[in-house]
Each structure stands twice: as structure tokens, then as C-alpha cells.
N, C-alpha and C positions, 0 to 999 in steps of 0.2 A: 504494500500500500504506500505511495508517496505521501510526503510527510506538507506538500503544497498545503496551505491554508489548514494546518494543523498547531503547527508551531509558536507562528507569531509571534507578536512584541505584547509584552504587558504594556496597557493603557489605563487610563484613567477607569473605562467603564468596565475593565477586567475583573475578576474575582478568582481566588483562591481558596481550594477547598482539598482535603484530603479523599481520595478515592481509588478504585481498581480499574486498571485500563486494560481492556481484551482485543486485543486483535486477530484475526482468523481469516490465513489467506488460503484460497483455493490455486490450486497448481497442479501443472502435470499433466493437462486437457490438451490435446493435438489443437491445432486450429480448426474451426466448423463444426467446434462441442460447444457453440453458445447456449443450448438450449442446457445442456448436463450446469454448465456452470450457473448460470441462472437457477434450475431448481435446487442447486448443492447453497447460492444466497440468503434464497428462501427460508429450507431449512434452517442452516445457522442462525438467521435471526430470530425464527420462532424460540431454537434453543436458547438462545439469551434470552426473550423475553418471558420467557418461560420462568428462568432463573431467577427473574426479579431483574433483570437489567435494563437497559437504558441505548439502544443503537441508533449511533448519532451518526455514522456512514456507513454508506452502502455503496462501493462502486465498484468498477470490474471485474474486480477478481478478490476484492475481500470484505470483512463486516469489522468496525471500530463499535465495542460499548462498552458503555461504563457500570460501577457495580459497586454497592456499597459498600463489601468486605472482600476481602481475597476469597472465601469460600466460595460465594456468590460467583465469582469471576469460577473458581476449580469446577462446578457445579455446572454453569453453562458449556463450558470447553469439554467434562466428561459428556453430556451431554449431545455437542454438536457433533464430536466423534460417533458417539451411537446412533445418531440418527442418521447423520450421511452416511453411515457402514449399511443399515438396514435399508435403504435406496436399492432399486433395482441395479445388478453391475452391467455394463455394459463396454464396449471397446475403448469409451473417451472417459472412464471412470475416474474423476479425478481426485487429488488429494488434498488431506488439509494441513496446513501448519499452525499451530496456536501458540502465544505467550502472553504471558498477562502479570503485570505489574502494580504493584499500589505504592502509594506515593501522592505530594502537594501536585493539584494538577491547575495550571488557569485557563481560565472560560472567560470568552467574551461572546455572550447571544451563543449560535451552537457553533465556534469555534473552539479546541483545548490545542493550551500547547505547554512545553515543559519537558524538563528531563523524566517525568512518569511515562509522559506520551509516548517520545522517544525509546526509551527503553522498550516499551511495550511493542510498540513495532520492527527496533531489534530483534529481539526476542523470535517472534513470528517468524522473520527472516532468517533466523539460524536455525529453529526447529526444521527437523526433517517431515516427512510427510506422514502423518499419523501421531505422530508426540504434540504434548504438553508441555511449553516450559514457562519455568515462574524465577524471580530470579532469590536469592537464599534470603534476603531481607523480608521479602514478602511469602518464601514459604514457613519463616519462623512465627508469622502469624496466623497464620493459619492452625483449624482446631486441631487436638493433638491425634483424632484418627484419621485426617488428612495429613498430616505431617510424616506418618507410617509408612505412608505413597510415595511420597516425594524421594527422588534416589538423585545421588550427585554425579551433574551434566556439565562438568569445565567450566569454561569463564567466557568472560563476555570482556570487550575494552571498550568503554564508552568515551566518548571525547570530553577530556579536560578530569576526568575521573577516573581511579584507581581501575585495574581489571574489576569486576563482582562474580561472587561466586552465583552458578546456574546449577538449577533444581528440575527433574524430568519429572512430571504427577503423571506416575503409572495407572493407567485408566481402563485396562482390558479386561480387566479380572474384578474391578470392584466399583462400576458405573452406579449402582442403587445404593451403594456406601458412601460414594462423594455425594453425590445426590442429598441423600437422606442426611447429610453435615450440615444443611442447610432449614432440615423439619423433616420428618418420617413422611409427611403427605404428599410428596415431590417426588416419588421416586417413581423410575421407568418404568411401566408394566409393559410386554410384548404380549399380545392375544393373537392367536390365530384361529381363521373361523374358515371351514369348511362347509359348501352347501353341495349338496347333489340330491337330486332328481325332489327337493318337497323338505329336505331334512340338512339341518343344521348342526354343524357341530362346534363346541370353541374349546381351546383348549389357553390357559393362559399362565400357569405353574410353573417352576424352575423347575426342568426336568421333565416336565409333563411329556409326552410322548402318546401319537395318535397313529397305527394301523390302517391299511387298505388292503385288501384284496378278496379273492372268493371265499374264504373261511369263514364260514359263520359267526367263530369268534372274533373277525378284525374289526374294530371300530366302524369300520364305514365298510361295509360288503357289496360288494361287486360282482354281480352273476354273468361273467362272460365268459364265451372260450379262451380266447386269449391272455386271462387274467389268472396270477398266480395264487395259490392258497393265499400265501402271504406275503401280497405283489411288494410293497414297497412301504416305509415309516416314513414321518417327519417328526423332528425332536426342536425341543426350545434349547438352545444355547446361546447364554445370555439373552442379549434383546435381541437375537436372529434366531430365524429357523429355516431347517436344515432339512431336505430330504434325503431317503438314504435308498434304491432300490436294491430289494432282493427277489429279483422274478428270471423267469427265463426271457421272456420277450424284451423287458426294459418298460420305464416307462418317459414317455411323453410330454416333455414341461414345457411351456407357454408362459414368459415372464411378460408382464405388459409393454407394448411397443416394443417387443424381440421375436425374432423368429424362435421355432419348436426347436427344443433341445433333445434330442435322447440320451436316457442317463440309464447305466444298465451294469449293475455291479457296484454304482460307483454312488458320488454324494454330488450332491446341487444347493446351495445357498440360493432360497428363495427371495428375491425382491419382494416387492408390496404388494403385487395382487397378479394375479395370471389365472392358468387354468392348467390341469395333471388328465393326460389319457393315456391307461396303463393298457401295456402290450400292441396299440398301435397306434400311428397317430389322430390325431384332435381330427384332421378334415374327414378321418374313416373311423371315427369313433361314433360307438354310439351312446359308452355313457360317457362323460365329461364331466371330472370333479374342479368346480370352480373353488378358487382360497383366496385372501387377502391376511396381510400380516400388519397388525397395525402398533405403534406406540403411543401408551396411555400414561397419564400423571398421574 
């Protein structure tokens, strides 16, 4: 993100206030991914505002907000990772970099500028593609089962100031822990809901796991020839879910706006909503399980 019309001169009608600055740049899109980059914006900003923040820019390829404690800030950033991970993937799948700083920040009308600022956009631009970084001043405020996360990421040289040491908030493995740093009511739920032929299913549990195929016992049964006692699973892992086939034909996945996948033996990370025809494809199918995977607060 350029730091144009960020920065500034403190003036008369400026003000100074203590707060956490997030920056979260999207990267890594070929050229003629505007549409992926755009809904990867989106996203991000609902995750902050989600968090309780504040997104005072939005332009081409990243989101600037602000945030009234570091957690706040760790809370959106776990966040925007889980939400852009759960996105359908596709060829132009791009990536995020986050870092987020607290600190004196001045504001004139919706301008901030200051070594907070600064930093914070640093930061962004050193993270690699899928990290968090914060820098060790603002992870030592941070509450103490966030601090548990944070693992030490080098230094940083800021101009006119010492190196500072940099902090990585490990976010893979405990997205509803940072989350929930902020109040238990915040945290990410994954639901996935299966319709076919009149009948619903949801499944929305850590772990929860739902069955398909001709066996009377699979969760969702399916009376065709083509289709295996026990064609294929899908499992929650974390806030994604995963199908897994175990059929002799394979089955048939349909991620929204992608062509048909066969997946046979093997595992497929489902995006946000498509449709599953086991043992042949969806245009020669005749039953077709429709799914959507959605995240809830």
C-alpha cells in the first residue's frame, strides 16, 4: 500500500491519539485476476469490521484499519486469513500479507500519518504470504493467551530508529482462540449444509464428519448404480471442509464459477458452494448433491 496521503504533516487541525494500525495486502494475483482481488477486499474488510475495526482505505490491492487494542487488530488479521483461505481456490488464488502495529497515530479528517502508520505498512510488506506480523512492543500487549502465539520473526530497520524486534501470531491452528481474546461471542463457526432431492443436512462441529453413498447407513444415501456403499466423506477442518473420496468411480465436484473436478482416491478443499455427482459427472447425473460452506460469528 503507498504510504501517499497517509503520512502527512501534523497541522493545526490534526489530532493525536493512541491506537492499532492493520494493514493487509493482497499479492500474488497474475494480471486479469481483478475480479479474485476484489472479492479477496471484500472479504478483508468485513473481517475487520467484524473485529470491531475501523477501514479507513481500500484500494488496489490492500485494506488500512484501525483498532482499538492490538487484540482487536490479532482478531481481524486471524480472521481475514480464515476467511480468504475458505474462498473458493482457483488459478489466480491470491495471497495475503498482514502486520499490525499500535502506537501514537495523527489524524487529520480521514487522513493518519506517523511512525504507527509507517510501521504498520512495513510490517505488511515484509510478511510473507499467509503470516501475521506485529512488531514485539505491541505483541507484549497483547492478552497473555495471545502472546503464546506470537513466535520471534527478526527485525525490522525503521528510519531514524533502532532495528525493532518482529513477532509472527501463529494463526493456523488457533483462529477461534484469537478470536475469542476479544469475547467468547466472536468466534468463527464453519457450517456446512447439504440439500439433495427435498432433505437437508448441516453439519457444523469441530470434527463433525458427514457420509455419502449407497449404504443405508451413510448420512445422505444414494440409490444408484454407479455409486459406492460408501462413495465419498466430507470433514470440518478448522473453518474448511474437506472432501475425501473413497468409491471406485470417483466423484464429481462443481466449485462455483469452476469447471467439474474428478476427485477419486484423493481429497478436494471445498470453496463456498458448488454441487458433488458421485460416480459420474453432474451433466449425466441424475442425482446431484448441492453444498455450501459458510462462516458464522
Amino acid at each position: 500500500m503507498g504510504r501517499a496521503g497517509l503520512e502527512g504533516t501534523a497541522g493545526a487541525a490534526s489530532t493525536a491519539r493512541a491506537t492499532t494500525v492493520l494493514c493487509a495486502e493482497v499479492g500474488g494475483a497474475p494480471q486479469g485476476a481483478a475480479r479474485a482481488v476484489t472479492r479477496y477486499l471484500q472479504v478483508l474488510g468485513q473481517a475487520a469490521t467484524l473485529s470491531g475495526g475501523r477501514v479507513l482505505h481500500t484500494h488496489a490491492s490492500g485494506v488500512l484499519a484501525l483498532f482499538s487494542t492490538p487484540d482487536a487488530a490479532a482478531a481481524a488479521a486471524a480472521r481475514m486469513h480464515a476467511y480468504t483461505r475458505a474462498l473458493p481456490e482457483t488459478r489466480d488464488h491470491p495471497g495475503v500479507r498482514i502486520g499490525f502495529h499500535a502506537g501514537p497515530v495523527g489524524q487529520r479528517n480521514d487522513e493518519i500519518f506517523g511512525d504507527t502508520v509507517n510501521l504498520a505498512l512495513q510490517l505488511a510488506d515484509q510478511a510473507k504470504s499467509g503470516q501475521i506480523l506485529t512488531s514485539h512492543d505491541t505483541a507484549s500487549n497483547l492478552s497473555p493467551a495471545l502472546q503464546e502465539l506470537v513466535r520471534p520473526s527478526g527485525h525490522a530497520k525503521v528510519h531514524g530508529k533502532a532495528d525493532l524486534l518482529l513477532g509472527e501470531l501463529v494463526w493456523r491452528d488457533g483462529v477461534n482462540s484469537i478470536i475469542s481474546a476479544c469475547g467468547a461471542s466472536v468466534a468463527v463457526h464453519a457450517v456446512l449444509r447439504l440439500t439433495y432431492r427435498g432433505k437437508a443436512l448441516v453439519r457444523r462441529r469441530e470434527g463433525d464428519a458427514v457420509s455419502l453413498g449407497r449404504d443405508a447407513e451413510c448420512d445422505l444415501q444414494i440409490d444408484e448404480l454407479n455409486v459406492s456403499r460408501r462413495h465419498c466423506s466430507i470433514e470440518r477442518r478448522g473453518v474448511a471442509f474437506t472432501l475425501r473420496d473413497h468409491s471406485t468411480n470417483g466423484s464429481f465436484v462443481t466449485l462455483a464459477g469452476q469447471a467439474e473436478v474428478r476427485v477419486h482416491e484423493k481429497e478436494l478443499p471445498l470453496g463456498r458452494s458448488g454441487c458433488i455427482a458421485l460416480g459420474h459427472s453432474a451433466a449425466a447425473a441424475e442425482h446431484v448433491v448441492r453444498y455450501s460452506c459458510e462462516l458464522q460469528d
